[in-house]
ZAKE-91356 format. One record per residue: residue in one letter; x, y, z of N, C-alpha, C in turn; residue number from 1. Coordinates in steps of 0.2 Angstrom, whole numbers, always signed. Layout:
<recs>
<rec 'A'; <X; Y; Z>; <X; Y; Z>; <X; Y; Z>; NUM>
...
</recs>
This chain:
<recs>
<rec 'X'; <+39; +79; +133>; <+40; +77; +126>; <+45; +71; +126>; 1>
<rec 'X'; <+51; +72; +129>; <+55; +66; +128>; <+54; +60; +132>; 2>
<rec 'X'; <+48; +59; +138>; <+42; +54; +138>; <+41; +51; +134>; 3>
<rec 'X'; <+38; +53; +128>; <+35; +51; +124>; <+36; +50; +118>; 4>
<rec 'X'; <+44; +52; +116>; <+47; +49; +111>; <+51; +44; +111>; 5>
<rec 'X'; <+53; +43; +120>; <+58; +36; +121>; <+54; +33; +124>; 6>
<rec 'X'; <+46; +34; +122>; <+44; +29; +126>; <+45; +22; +123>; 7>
<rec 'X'; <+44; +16; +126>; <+42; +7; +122>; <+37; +5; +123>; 8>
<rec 'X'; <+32; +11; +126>; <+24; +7; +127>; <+20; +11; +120>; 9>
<rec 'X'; <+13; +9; +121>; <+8; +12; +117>; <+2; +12; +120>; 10>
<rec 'X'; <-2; +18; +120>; <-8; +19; +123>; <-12; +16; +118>; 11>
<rec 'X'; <-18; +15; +120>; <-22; +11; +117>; <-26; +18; +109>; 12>
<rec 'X'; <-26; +24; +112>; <-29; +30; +109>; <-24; +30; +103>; 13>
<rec 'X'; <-16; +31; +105>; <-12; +32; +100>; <-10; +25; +95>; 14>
<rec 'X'; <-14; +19; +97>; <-15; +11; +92>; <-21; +15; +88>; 15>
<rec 'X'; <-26; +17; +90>; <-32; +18; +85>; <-31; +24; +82>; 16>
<rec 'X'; <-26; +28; +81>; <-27; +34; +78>; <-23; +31; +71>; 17>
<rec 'X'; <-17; +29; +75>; <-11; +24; +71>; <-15; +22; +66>; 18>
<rec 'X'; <-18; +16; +66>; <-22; +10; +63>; <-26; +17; +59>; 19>
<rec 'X'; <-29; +21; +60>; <-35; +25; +56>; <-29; +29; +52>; 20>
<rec 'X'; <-25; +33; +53>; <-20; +35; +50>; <-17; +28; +41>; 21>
<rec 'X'; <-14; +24; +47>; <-15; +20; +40>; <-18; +16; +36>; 22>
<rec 'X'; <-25; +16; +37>; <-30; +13; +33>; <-33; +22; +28>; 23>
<rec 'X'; <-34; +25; +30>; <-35; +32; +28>; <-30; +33; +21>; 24>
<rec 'X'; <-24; +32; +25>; <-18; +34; +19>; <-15; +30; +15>; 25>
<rec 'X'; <-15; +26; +15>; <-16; +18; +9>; <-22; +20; +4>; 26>
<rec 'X'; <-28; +20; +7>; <-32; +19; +6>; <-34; +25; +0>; 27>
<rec 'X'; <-32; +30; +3>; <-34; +36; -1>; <-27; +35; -7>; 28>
<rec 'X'; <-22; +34; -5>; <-16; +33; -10>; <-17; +29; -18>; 29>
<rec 'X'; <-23; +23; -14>; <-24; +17; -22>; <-31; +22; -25>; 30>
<rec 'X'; <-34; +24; -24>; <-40; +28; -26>; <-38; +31; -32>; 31>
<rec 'X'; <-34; +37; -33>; <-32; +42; -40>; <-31; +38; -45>; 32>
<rec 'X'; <-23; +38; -44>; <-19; +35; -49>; <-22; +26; -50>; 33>
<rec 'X'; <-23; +23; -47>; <-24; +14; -47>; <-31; +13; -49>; 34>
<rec 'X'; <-36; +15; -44>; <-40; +12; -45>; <-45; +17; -49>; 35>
<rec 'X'; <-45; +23; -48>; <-50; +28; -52>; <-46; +28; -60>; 36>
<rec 'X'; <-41; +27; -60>; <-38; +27; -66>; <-40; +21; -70>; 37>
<rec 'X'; <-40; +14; -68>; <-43; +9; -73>; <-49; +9; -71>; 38>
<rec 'X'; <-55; +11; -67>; <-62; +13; -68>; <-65; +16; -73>; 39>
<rec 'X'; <-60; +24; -73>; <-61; +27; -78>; <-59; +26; -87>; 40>
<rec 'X'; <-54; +23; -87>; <-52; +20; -93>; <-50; +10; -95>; 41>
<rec 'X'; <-58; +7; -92>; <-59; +2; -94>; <-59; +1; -99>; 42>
<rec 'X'; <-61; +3; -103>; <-65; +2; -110>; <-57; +1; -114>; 43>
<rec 'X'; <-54; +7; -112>; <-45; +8; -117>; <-41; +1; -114>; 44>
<rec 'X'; <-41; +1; -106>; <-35; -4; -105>; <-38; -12; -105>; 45>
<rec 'X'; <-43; -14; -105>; <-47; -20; -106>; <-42; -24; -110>; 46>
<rec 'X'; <-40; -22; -116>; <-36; -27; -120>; <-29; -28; -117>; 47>
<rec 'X'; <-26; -23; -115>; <-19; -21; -113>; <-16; -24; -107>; 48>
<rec 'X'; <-22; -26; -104>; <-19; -28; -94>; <-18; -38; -95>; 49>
<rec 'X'; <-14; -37; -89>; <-12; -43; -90>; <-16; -48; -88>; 50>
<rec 'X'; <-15; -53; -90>; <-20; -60; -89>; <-16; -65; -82>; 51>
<rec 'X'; <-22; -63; -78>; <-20; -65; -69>; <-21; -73; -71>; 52>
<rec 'X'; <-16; -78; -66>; <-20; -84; -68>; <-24; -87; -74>; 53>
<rec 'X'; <-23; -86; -79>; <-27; -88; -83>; <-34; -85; -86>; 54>
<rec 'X'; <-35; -83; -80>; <-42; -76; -83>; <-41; -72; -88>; 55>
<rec 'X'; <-44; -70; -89>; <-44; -64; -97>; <-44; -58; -94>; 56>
<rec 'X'; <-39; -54; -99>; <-36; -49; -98>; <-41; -43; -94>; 57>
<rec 'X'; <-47; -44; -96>; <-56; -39; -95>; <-57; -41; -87>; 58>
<rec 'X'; <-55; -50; -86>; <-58; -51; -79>; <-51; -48; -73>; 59>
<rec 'X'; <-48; -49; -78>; <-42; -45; -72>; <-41; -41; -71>; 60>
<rec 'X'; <-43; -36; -76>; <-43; -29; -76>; <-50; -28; -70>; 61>
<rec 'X'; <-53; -30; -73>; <-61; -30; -65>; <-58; -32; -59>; 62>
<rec 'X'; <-57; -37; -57>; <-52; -38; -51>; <-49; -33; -47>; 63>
<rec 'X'; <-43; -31; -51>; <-41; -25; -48>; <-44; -20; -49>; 64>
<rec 'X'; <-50; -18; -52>; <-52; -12; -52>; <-57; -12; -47>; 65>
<rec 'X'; <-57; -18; -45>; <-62; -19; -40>; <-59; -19; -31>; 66>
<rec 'X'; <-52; -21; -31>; <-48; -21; -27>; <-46; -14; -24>; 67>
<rec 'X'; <-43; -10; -30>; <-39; -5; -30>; <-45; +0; -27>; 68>
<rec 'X'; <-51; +0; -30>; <-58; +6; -29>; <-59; +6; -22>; 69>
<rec 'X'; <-64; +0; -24>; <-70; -2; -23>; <-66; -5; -13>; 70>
<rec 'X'; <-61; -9; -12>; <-59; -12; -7>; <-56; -7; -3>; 71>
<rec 'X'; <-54; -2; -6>; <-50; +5; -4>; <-54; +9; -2>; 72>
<rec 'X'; <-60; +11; -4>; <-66; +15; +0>; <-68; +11; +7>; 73>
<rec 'X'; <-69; +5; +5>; <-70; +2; +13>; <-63; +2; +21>; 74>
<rec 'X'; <-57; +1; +16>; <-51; +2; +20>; <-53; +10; +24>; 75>
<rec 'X'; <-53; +16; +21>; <-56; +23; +21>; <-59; +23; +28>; 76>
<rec 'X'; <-66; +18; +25>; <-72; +19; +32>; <-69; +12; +35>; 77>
<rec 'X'; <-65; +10; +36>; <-66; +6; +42>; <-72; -1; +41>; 78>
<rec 'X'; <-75; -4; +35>; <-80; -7; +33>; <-77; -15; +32>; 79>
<rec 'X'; <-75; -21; +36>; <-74; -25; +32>; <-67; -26; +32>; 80>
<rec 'X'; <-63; -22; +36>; <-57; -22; +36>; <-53; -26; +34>; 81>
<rec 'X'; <-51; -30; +37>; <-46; -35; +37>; <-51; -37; +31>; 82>
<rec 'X'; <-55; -40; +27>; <-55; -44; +22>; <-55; -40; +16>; 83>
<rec 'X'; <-56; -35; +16>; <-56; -28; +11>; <-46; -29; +11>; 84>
<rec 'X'; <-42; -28; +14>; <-36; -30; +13>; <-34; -36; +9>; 85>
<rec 'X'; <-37; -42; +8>; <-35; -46; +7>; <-33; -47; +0>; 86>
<rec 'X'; <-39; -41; -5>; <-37; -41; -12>; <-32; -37; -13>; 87>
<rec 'X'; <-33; -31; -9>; <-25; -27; -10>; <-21; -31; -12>; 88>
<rec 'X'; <-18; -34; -5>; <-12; -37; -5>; <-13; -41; -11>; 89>
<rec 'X'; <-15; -46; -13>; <-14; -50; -21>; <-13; -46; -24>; 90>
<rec 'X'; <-17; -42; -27>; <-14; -37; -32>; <-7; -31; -32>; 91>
<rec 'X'; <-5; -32; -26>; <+1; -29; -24>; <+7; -34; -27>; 92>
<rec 'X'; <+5; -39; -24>; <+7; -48; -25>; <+10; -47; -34>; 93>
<rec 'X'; <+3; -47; -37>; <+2; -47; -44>; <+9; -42; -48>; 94>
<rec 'X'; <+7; -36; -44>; <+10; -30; -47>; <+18; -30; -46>; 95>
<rec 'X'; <+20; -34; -42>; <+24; -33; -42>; <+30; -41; -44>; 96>
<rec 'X'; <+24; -44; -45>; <+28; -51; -49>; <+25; -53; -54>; 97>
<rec 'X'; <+22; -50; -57>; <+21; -51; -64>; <+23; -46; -66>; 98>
<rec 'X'; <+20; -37; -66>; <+21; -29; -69>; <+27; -29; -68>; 99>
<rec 'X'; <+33; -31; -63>; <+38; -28; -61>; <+43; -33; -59>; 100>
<rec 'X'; <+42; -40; -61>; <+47; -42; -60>; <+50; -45; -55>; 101>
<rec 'X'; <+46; -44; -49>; <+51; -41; -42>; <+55; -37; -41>; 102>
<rec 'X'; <+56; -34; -45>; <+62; -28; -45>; <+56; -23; -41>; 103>
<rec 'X'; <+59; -26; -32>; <+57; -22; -26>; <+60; -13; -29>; 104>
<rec 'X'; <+69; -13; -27>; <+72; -9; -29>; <+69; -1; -33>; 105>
<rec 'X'; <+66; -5; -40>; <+65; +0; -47>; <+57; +0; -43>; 106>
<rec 'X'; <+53; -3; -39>; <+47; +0; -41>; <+44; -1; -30>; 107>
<rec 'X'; <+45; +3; -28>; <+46; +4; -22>; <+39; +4; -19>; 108>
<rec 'X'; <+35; +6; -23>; <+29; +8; -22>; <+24; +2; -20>; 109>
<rec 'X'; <+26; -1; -25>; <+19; -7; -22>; <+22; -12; -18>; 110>
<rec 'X'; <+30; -12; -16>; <+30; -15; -11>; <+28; -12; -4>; 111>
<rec 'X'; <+28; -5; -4>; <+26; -1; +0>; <+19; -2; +6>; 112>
<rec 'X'; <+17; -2; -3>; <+8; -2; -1>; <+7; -10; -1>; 113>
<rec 'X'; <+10; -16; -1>; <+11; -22; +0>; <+10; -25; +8>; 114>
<rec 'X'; <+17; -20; +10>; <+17; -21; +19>; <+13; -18; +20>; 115>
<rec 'X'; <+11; -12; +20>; <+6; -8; +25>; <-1; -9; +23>; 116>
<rec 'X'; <-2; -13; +19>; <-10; -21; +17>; <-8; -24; +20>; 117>
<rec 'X'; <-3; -27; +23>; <-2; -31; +26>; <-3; -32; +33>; 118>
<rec 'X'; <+0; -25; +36>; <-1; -22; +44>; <-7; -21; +43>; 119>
<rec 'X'; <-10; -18; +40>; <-18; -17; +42>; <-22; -24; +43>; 120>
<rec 'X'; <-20; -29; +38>; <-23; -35; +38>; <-23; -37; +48>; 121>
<rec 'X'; <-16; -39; +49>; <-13; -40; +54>; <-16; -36; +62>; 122>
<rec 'X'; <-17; -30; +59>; <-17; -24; +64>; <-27; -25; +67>; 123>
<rec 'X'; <-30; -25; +60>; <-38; -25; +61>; <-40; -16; +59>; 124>
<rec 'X'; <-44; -14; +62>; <-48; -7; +58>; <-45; -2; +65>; 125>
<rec 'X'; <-46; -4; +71>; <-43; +0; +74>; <-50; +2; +79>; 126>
<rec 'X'; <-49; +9; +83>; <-56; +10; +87>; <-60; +15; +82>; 127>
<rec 'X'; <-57; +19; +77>; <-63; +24; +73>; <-62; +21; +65>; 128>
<rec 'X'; <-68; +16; +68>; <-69; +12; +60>; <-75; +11; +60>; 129>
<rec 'X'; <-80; +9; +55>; <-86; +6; +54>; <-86; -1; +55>; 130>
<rec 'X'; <-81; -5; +56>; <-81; -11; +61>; <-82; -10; +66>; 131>
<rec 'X'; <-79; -5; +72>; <-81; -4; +77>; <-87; -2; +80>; 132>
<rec 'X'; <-89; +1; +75>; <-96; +2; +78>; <-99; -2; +78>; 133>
<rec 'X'; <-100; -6; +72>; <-104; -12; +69>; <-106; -19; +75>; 134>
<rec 'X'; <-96; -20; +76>; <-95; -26; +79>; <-95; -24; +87>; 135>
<rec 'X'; <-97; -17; +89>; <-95; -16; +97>; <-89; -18; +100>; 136>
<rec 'X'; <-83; -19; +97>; <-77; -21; +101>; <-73; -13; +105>; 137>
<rec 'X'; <-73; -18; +108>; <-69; -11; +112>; <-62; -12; +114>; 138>
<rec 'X'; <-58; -6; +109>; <-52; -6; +109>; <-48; +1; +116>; 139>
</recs>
């Protein structure tokens, strides 16, 4: 055990468990509250959401409700990985300099899930993803 606590290396098995670890728990995190919630109640937040760059309020609300779902079930399976990240992170981006301010502090969460879209962008899908099988790498 204390082998493998003070280790400084990393097995290649415990990189792709890591990797499927946090693409699963991100992933499953933006799903309830983020994205099933403005899927479910487009029609009421429509007027309410903010307007991203210039686009109307309905198209931005689509955006993220397309990031937040729709990009998070792919992170989940491993489908597209790193590009399926790429909206995350914006709309993390978003939420937290337009919804919040920057006030990292008061709103800890979507910095959170900022960095760890980040690391997955960075990291890739790992060995148990449907990129792997897709693309045959061998991790």
């Amino acid at each position: 055990m204390k082998k493998v606590l003070f280790s400084h290396s990393f097995s290649k098995s415990t990189f792709s468990l890591a990797t499927l670890i946090l693409r699963v728990g991100l992933g499953a995190l933006m799903i309830p509250n983020h994205g099933w919630a403005k899927f479910s109640g487009f029609a009421e937040k429509k007027a309410h959401f903010i307007s991203f760059m210039g686009l109307s309020s309905e198209l931005s609300l689509g955006l993220a409700t397309f990031a937040e779902l729709f990009c998070s079930v792919l992170l989940i399976i491993g489908l597209f990985t790193r590009l399926a990240s790429i909206p995350l992170i914006i709309v993390m981006l978003t939420a937290l300099g337009i919804a919040h301010q920057w006030d990292i502090l008061g709103h800890e969460l979507p910095f959170a899930l900022l960095i760890g879209f980040i690391a997955i962008l960075l990291l890739g899908p790992g060995k148990y993803s449907c990129d792997t099988l897709i693309y045959k790498k061998k991790y």
